[in-house]
TORSE-975846 format. One line per field, with one value per residue: residue number from 1; x, y, z of N, C-alpha, C, O in turn. Coordinates in nm, 3 decimals, padded with zeros to 5 digits. Layout:
N
nr = NUM; ...
nc1 = X; ...
nc2 = Y; ...
nc3 = Z; ...
cac1 = X; ...
cac2 = Y; ...
cac3 = Z; ...
cc1 = X; ...
cc2 = Y; ...
cc3 = Z; ...
oc1 = X; ...
oc2 = Y; ...
oc3 = Z; ...
//
This chain:
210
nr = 1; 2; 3; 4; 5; 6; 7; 8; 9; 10; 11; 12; 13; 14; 15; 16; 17; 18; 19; 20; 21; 22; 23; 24; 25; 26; 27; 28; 29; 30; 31; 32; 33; 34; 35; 36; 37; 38; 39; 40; 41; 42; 43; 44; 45; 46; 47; 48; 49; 50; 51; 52; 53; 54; 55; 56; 57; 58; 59; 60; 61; 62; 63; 64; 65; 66; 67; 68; 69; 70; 71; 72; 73; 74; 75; 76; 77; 78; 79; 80; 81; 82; 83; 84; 85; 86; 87; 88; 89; 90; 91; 92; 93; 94; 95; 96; 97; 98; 99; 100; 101; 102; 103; 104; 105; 106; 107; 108; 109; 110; 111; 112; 113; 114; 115; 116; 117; 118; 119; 120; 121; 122; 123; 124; 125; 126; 127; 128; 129; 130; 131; 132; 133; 134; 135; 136; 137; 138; 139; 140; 141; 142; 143; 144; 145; 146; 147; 148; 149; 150; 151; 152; 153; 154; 155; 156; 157; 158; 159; 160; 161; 162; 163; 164; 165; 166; 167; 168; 169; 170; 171; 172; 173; 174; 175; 176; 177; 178; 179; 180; 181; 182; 183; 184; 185; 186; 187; 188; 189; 190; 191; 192; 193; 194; 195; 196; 197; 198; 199; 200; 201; 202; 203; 204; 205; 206; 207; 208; 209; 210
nc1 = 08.302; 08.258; 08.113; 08.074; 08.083; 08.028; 07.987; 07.875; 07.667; 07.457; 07.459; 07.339; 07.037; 06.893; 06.881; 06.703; 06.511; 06.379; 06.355; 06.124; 05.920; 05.942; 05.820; 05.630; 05.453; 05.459; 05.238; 05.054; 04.991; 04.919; 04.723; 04.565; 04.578; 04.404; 04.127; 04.054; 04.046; 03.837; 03.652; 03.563; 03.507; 03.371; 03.404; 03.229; 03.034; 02.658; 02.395; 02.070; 01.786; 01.554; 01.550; 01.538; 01.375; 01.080; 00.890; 01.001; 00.997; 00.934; 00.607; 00.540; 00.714; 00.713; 00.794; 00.901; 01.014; 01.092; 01.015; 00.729; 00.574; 00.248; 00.055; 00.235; 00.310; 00.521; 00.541; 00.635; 00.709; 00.549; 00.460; 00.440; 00.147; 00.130; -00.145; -00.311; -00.519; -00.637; -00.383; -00.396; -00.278; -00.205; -00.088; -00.086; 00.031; 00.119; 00.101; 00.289; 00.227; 00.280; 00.009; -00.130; -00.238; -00.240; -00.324; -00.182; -00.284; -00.199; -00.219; -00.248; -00.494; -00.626; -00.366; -00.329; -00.221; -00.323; -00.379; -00.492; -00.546; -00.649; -00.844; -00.878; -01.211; -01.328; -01.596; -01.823; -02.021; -02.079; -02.158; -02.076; -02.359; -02.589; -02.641; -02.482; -02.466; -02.301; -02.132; -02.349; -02.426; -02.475; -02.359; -02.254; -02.190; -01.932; -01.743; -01.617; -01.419; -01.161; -00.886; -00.531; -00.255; 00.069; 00.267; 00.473; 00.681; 00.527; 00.201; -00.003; -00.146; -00.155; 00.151; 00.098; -00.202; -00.583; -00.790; -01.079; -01.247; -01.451; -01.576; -01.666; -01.838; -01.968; -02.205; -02.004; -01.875; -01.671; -01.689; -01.553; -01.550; -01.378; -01.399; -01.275; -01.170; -00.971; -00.912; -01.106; -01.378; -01.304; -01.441; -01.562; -01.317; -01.362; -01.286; -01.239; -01.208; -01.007; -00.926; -00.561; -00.320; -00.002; 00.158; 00.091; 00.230; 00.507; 00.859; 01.076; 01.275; 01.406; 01.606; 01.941; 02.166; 02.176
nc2 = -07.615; -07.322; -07.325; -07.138; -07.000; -07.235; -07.198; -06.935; -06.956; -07.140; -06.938; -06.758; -06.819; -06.867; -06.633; -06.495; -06.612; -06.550; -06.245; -06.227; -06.349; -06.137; -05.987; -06.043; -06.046; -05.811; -05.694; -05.808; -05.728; -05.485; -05.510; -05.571; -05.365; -05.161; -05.279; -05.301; -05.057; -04.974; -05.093; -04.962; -04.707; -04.386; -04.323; -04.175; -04.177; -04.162; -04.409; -04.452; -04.490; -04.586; -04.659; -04.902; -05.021; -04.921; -04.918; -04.941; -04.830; -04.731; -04.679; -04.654; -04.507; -04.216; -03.933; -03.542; -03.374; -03.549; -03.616; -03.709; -03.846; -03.865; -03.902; -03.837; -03.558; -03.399; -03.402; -03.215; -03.345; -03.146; -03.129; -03.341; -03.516; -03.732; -03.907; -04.091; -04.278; -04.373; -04.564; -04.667; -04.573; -04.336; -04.163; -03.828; -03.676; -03.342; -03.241; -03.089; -02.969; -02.871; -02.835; -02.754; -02.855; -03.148; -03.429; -03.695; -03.972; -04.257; -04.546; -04.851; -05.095; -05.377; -05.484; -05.397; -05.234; -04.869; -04.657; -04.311; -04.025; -03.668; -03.385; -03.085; -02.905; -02.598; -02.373; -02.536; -02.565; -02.791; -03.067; -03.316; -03.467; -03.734; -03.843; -03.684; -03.503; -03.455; -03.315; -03.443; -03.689; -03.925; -03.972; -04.185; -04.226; -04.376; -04.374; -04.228; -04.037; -03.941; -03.832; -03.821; -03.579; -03.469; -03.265; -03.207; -02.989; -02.777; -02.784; -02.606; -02.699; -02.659; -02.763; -02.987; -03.166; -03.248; -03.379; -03.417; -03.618; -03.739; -04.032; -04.021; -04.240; -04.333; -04.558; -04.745; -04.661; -04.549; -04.252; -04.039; -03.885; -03.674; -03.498; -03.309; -03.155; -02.938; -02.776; -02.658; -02.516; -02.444; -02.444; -02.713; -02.907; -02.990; -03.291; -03.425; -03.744; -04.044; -04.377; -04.476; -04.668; -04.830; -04.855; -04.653; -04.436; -04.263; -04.275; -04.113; -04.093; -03.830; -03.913; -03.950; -04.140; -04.515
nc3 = 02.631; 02.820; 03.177; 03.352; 03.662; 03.930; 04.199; 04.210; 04.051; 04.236; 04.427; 04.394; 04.319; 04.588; 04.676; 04.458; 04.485; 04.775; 04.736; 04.560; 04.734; 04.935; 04.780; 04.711; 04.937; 05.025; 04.845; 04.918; 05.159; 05.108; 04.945; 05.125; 05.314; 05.140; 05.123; 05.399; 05.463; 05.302; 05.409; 05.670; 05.575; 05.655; 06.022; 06.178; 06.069; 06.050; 06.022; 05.850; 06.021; 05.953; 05.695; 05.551; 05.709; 05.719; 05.924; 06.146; 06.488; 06.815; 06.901; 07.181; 07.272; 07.122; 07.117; 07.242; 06.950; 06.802; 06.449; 06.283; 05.991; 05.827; 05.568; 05.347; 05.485; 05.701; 06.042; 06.314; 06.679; 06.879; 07.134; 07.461; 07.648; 07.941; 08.025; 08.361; 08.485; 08.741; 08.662; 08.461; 08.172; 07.918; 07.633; 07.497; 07.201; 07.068; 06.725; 06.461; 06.116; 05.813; 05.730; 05.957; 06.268; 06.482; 06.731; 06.848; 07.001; 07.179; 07.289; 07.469; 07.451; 07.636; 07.554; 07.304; 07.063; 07.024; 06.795; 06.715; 06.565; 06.608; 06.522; 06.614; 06.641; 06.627; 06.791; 06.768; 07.006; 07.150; 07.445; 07.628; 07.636; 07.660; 07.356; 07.060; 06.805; 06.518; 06.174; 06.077; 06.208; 06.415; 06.742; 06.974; 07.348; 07.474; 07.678; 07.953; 08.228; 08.443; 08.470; 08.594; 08.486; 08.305; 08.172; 07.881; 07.667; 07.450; 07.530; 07.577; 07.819; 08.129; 08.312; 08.467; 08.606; 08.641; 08.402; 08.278; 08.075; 07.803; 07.535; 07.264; 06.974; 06.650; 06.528; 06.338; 06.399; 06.288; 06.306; 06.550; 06.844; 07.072; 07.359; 07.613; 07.874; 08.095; 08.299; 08.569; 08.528; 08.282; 07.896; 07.737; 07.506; 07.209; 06.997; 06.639; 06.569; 06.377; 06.359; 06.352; 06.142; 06.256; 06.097; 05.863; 06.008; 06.002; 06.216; 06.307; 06.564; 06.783; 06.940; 07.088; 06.904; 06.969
cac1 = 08.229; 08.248; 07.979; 08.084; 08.151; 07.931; 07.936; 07.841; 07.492; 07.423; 07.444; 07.224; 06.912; 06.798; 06.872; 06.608; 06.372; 06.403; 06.318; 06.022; 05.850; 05.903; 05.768; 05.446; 05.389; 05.428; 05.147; 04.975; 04.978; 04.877; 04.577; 04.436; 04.509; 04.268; 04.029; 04.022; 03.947; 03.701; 03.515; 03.600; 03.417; 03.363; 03.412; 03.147; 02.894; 02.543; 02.307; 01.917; 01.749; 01.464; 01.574; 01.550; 01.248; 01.014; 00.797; 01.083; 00.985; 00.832; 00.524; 00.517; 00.875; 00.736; 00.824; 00.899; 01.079; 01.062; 00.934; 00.607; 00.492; 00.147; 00.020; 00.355; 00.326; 00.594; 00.508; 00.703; 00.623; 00.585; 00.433; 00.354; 00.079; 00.097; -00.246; -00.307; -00.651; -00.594; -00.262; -00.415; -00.161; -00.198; -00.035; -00.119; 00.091; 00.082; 00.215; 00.258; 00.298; 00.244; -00.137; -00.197; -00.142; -00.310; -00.344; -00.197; -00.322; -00.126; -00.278; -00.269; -00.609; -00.590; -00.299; -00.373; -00.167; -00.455; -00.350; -00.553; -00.517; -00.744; -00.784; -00.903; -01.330; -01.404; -01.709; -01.914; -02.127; -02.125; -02.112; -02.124; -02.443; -02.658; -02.610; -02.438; -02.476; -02.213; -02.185; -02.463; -02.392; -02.501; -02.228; -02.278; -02.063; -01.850; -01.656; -01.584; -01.385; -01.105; -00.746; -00.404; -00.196; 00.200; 00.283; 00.633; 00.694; 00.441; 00.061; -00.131; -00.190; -00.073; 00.277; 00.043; -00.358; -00.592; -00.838; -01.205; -01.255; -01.537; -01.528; -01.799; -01.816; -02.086; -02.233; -01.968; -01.716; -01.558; -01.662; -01.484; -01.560; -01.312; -01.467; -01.187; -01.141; -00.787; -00.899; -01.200; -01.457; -01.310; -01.520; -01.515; -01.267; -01.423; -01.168; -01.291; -01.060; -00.981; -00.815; -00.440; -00.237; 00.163; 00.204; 00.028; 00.285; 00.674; 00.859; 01.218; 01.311; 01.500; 01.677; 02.072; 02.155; 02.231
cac2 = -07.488; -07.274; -07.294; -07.039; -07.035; -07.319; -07.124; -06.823; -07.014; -07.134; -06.879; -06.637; -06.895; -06.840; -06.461; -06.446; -06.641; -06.459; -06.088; -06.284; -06.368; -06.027; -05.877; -06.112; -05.995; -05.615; -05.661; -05.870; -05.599; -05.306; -05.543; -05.601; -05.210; -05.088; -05.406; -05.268; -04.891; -04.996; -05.134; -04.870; -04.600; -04.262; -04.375; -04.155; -04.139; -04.192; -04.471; -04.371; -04.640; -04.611; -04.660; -05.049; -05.072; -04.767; -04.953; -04.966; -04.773; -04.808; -04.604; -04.571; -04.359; -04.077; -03.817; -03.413; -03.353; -03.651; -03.661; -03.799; -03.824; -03.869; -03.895; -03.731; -03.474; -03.427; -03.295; -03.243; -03.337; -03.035; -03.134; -03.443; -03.524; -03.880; -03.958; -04.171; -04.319; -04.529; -04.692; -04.695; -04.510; -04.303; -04.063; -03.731; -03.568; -03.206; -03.276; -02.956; -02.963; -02.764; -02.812; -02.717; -02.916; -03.264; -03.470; -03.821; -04.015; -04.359; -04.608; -05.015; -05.133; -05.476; -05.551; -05.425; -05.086; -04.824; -04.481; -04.243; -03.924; -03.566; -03.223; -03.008; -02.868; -02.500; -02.309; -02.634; -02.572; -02.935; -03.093; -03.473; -03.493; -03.774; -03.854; -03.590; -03.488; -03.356; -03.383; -03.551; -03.804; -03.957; -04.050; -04.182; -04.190; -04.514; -04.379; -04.087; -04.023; -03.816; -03.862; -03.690; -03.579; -03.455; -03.222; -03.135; -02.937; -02.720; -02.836; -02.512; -02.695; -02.664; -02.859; -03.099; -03.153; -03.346; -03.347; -03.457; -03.689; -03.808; -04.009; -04.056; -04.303; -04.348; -04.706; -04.824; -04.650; -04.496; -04.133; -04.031; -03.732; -03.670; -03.406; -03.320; -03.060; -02.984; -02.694; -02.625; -02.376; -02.468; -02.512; -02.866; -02.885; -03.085; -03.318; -03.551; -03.896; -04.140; -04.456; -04.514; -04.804; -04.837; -04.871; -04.510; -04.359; -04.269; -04.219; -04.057; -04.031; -03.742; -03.895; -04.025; -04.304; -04.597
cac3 = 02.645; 02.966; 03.237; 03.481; 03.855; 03.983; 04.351; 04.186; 04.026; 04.322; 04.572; 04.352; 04.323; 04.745; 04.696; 04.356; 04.612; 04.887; 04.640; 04.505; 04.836; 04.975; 04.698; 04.709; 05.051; 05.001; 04.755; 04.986; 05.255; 04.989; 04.870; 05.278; 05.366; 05.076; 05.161; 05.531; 05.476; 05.235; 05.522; 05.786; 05.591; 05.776; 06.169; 06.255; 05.993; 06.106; 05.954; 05.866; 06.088; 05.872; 05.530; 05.518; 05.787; 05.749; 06.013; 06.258; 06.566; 06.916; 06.944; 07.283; 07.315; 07.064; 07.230; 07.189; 06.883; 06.676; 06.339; 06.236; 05.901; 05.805; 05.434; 05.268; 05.516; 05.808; 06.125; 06.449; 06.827; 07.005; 07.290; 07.472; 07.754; 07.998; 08.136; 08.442; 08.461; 08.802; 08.664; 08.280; 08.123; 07.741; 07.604; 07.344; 07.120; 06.933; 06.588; 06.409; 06.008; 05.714; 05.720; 06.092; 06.396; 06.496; 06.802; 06.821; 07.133; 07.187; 07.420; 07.489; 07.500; 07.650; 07.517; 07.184; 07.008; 06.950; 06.770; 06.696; 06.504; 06.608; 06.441; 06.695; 06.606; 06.745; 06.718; 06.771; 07.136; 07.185; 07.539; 07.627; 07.751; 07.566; 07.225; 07.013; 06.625; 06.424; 06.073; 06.024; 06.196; 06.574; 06.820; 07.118; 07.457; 07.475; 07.781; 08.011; 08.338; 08.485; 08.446; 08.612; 08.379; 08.365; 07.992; 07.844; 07.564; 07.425; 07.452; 07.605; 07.957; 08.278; 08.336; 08.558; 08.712; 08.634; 08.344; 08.211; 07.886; 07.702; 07.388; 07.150; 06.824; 06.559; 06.531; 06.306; 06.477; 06.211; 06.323; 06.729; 06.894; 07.200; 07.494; 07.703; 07.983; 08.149; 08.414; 08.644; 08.488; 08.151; 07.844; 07.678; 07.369; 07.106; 06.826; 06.550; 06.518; 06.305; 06.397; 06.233; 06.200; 06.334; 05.949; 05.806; 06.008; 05.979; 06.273; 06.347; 06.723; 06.777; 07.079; 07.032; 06.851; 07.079
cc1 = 08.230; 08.149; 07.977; 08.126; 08.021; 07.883; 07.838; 07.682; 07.424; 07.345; 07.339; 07.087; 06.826; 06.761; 06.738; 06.486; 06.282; 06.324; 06.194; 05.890; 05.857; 05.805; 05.625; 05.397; 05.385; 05.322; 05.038; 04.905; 04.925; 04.733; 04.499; 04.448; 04.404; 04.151; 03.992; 03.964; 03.835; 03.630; 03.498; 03.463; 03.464; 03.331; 03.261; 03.010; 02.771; 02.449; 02.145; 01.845; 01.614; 01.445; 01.587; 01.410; 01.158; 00.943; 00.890; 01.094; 00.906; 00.709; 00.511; 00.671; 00.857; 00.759; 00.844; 01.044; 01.119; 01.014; 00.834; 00.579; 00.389; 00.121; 00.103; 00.397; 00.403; 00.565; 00.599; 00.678; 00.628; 00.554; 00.372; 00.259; 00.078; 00.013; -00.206; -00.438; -00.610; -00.458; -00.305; -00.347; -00.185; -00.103; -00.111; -00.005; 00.084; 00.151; 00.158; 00.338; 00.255; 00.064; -00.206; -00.142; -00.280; -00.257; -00.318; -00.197; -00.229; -00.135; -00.274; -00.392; -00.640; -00.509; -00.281; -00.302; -00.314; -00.385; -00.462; -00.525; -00.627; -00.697; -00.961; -01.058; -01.383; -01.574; -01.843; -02.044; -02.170; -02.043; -02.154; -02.239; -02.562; -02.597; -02.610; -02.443; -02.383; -02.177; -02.282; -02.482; -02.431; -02.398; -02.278; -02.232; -02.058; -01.772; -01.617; -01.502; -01.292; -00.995; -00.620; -00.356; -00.005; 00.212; 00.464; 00.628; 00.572; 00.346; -00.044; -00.196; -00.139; 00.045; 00.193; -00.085; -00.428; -00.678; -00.997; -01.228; -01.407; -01.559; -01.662; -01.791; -01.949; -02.083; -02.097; -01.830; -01.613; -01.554; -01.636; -01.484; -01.467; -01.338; -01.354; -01.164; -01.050; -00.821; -01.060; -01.271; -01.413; -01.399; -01.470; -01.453; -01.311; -01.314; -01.271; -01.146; -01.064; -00.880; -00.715; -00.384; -00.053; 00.166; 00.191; 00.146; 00.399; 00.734; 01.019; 01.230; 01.419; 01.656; 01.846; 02.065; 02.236; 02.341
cc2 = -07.449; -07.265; -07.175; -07.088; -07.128; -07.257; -07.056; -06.816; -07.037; -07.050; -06.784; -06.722; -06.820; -06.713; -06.402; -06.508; -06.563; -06.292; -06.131; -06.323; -06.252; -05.976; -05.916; -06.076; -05.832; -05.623; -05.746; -05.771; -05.477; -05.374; -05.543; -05.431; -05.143; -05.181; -05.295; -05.146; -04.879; -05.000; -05.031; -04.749; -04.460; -04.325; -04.311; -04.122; -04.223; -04.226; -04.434; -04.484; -04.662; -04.665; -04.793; -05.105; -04.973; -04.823; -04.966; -04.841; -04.795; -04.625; -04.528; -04.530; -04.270; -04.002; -03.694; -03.416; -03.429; -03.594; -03.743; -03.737; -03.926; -03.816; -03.828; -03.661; -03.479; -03.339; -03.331; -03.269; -03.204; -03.023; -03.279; -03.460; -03.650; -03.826; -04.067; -04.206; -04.424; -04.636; -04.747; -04.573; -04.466; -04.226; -03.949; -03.638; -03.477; -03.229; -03.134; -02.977; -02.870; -02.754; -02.804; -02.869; -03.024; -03.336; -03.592; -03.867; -04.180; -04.429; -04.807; -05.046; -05.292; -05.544; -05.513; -05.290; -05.019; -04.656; -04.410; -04.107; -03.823; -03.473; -03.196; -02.909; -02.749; -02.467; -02.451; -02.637; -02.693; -02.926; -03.266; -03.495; -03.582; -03.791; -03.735; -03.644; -03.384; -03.453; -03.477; -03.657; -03.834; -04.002; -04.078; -04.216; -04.365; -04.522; -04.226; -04.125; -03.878; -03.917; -03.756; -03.733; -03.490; -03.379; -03.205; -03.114; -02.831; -02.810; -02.778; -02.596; -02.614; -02.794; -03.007; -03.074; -03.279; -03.305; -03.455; -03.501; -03.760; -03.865; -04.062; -04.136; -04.329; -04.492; -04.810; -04.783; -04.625; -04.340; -04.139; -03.894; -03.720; -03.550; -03.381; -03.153; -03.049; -02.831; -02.675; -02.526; -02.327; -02.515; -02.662; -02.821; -03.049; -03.105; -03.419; -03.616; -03.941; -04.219; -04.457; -04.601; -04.784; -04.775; -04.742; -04.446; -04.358; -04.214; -04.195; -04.037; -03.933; -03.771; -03.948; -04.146; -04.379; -04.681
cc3 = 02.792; 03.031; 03.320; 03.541; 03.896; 04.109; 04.281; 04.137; 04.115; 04.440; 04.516; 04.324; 04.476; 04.720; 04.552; 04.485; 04.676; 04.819; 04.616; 04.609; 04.918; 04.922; 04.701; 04.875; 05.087; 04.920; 04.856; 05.047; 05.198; 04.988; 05.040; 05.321; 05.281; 05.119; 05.311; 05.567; 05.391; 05.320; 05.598; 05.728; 05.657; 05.940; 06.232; 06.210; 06.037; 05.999; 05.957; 05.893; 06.032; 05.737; 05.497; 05.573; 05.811; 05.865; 06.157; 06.400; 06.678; 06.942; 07.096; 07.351; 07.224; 07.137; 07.128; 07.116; 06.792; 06.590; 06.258; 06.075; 05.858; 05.666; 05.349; 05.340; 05.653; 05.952; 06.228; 06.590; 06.890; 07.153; 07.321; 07.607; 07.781; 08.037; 08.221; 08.488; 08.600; 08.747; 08.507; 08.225; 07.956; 07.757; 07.446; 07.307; 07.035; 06.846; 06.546; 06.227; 05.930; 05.708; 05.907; 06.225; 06.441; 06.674; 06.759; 06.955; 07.087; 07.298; 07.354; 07.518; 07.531; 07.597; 07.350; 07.173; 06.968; 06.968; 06.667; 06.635; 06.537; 06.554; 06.532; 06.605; 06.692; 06.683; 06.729; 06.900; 07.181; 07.366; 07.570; 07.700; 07.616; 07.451; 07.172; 06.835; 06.623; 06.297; 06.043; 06.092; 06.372; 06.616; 06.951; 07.214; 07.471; 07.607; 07.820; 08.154; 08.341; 08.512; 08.518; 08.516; 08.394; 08.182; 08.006; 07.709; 07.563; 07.416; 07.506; 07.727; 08.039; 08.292; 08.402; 08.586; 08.657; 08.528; 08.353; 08.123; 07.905; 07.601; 07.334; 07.044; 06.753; 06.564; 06.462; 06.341; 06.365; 06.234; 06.480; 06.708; 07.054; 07.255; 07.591; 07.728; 08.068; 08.247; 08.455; 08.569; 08.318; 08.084; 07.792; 07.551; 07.348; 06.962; 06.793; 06.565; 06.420; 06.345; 06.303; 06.269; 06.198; 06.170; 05.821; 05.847; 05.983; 06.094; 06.307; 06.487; 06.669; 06.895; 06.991; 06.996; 06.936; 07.054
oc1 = 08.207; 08.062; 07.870; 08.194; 07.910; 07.762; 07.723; 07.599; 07.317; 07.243; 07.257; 07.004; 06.730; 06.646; 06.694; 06.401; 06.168; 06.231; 06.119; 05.774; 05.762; 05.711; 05.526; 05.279; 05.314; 05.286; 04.920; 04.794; 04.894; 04.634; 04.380; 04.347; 04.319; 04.059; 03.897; 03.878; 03.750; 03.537; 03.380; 03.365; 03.577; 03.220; 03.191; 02.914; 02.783; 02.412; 02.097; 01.834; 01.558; 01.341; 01.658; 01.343; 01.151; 00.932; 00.838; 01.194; 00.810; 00.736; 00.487; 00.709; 00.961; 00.730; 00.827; 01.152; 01.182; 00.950; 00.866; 00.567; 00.417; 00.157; 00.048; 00.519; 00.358; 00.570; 00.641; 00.601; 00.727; 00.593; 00.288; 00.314; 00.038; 00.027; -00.108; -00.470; -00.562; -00.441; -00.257; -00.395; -00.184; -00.038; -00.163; 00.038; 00.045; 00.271; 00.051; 00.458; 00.188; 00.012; -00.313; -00.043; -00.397; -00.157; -00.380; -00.118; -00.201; -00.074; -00.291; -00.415; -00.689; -00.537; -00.224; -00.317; -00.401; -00.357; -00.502; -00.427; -00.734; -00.580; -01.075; -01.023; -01.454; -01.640; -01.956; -02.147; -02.276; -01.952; -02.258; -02.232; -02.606; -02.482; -02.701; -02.433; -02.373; -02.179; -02.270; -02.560; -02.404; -02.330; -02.336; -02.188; -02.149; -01.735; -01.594; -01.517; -01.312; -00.999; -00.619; -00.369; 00.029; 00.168; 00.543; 00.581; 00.520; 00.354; -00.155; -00.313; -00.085; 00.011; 00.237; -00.109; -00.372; -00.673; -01.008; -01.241; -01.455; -01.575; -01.739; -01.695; -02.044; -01.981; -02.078; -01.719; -01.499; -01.452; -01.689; -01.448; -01.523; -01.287; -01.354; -01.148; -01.030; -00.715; -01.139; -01.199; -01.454; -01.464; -01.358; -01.500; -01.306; -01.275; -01.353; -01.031; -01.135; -00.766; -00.743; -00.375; -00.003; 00.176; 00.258; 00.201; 00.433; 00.692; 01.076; 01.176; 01.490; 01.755; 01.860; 01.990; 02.344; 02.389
oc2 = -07.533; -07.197; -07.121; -07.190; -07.075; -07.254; -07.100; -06.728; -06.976; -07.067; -06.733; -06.635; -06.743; -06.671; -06.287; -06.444; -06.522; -06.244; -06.048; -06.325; -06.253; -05.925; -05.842; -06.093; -05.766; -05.505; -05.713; -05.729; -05.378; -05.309; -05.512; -05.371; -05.074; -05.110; -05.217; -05.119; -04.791; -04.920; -04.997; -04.713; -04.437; -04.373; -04.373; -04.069; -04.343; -04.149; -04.390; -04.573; -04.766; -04.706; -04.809; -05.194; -04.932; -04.725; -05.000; -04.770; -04.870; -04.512; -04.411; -04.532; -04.208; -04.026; -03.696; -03.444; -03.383; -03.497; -03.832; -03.618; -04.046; -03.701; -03.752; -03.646; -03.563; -03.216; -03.445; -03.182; -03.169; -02.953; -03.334; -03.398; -03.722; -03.715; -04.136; -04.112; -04.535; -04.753; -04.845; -04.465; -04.556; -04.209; -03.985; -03.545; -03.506; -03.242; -03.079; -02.993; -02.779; -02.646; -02.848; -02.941; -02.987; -03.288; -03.638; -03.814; -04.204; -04.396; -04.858; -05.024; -05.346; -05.662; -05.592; -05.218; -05.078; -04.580; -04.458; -04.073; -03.871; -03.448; -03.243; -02.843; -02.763; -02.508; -02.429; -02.703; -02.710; -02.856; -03.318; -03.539; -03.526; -03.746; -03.658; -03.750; -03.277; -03.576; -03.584; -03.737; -03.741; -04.074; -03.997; -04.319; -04.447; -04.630; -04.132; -04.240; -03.768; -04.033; -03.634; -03.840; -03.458; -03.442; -03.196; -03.197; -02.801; -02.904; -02.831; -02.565; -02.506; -02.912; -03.120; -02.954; -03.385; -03.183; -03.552; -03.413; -03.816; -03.779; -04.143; -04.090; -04.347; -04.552; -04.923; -04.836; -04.672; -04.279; -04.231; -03.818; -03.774; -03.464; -03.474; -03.061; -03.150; -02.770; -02.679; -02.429; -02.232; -02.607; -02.710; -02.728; -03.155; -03.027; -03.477; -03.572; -03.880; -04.176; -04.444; -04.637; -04.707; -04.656; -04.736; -04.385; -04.463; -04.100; -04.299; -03.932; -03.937; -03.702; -03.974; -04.237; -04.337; -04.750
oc3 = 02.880; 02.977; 03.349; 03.529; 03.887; 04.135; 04.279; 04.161; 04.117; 04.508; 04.592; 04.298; 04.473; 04.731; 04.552; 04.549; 04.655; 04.885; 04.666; 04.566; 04.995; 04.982; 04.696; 04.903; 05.162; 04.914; 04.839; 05.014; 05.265; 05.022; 05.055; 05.357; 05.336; 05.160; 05.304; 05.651; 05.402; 05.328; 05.593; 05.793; 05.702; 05.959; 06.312; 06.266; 06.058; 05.911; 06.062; 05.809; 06.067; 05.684; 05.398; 05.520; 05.927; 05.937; 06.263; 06.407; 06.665; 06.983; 07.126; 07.468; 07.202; 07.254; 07.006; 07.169; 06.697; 06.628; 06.179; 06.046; 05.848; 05.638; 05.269; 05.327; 05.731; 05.954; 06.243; 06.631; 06.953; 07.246; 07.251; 07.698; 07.690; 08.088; 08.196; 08.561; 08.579; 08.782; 08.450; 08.259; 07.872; 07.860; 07.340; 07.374; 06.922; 06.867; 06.571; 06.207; 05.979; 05.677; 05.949; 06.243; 06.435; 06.729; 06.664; 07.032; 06.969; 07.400; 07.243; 07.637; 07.432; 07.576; 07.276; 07.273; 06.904; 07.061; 06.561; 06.701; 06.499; 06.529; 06.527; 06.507; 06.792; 06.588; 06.683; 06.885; 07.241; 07.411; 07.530; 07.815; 07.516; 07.445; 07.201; 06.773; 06.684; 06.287; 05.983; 06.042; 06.448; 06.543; 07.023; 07.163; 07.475; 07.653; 07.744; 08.196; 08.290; 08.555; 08.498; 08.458; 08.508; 08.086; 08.101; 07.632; 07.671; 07.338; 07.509; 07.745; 08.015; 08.280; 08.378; 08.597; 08.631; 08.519; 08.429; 08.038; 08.004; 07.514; 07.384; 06.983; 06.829; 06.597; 06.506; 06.325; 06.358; 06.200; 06.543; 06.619; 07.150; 07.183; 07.671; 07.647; 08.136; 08.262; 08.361; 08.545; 08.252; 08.132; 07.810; 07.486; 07.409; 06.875; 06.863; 06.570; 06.341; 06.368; 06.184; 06.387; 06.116; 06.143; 05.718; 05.755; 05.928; 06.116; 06.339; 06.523; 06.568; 06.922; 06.872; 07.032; 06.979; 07.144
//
């Protein structure tokens, strides 16, 4: 019985090889370029640095134009004020949302985060002198002085001077009355508080992402 050309068996074995190990590496190369743009993504799409850590923010860099939200509701910075108390350092911000516009003060009190939330009380004729009633309720002065101060954005000062504070709290210190005067021959503006914690709020910087 005839076998063939013995060369001819031979020499075509390397050359099926050879086709067979290309071909497993062209498929190789196909399977790591989809693998790789999988990962890649959009180059320049921007992650929501909140959406894993709602608590992820530093209080004291709110600044003008962030996003605060408070109880559902979103408000924007529009303006912020540094105090300077001797080298004690706060800050207040105008948040402005759908239900009117609030006051968030942001201060270290030995070491300790303390935010505060106001909504601004006209029509009241109060002045810090002695113990004060509103709502019902007695407050009485915890602390007063005089502070320079430095604004940006909108917050109805003067760019710079110095101002007048008073703050008031009821015995258990859940009601705060803040007294504060920001020009000479100004009357006193009168806010109610309520303390808030890091955690009540939500906060978006507006600045670039780093």
């Amino acid at each position: 019985m005839a076998r063939g050309n013995p060369a001819e068996t031979i020499s075509e074995k390397p050359l099926t090889n050879v086709l067979i190990v290309v071909l497993i590496l062209v498929v190789i190369a196909a399977v790591a370029f989809v693998v790789l743009r999988g990962r890649q993504g959009k180059p320049n799409a921007r992650v929501d640095p909140l959406a894993d850590y709602p608590e992820v923010y530093d209080p004291h860099k709110i600044g003008v134009g962030d996003i605060i939200t408070y109880a559902g509701i979103d408000h924007v910075v529009r303006g912020t004020i540094t105090l300077d108390e001797e080298g004690y350092i706060w800050r207040e911000h105008l948040l402005d949302g759908s239900t009117g516009r609030r006051w968030l003060t942001v201060e270290d009190d030995e070491g300790e985060l303390e935010m505060t939330l106001w909504m601004r009380r006209e029509g009241t004729n109060l002045v810090p002198n002695g113990d004060v009633i509103l709502d019902d309720k007695v407050h009485r002065k915890i602390e007063s002085g005089t502070a320079k101060f430095t604004a940006e954005g909108t917050t109805g000062t003067a760019p710079s001077g110095s101002m007048e504070y008073a703050d008031y709290a009821t015995a258990d210190k859940t009601g705060l009355i803040a007294f504060e005067k920001w020009a000479r021959g100004q009357s006193w503006e009168v806010s109610t508080g309520r303390a808030v914690t890091r955690s009540e709020l939500t906060v978006i910087h507006s600045g670039p992402p780093e």
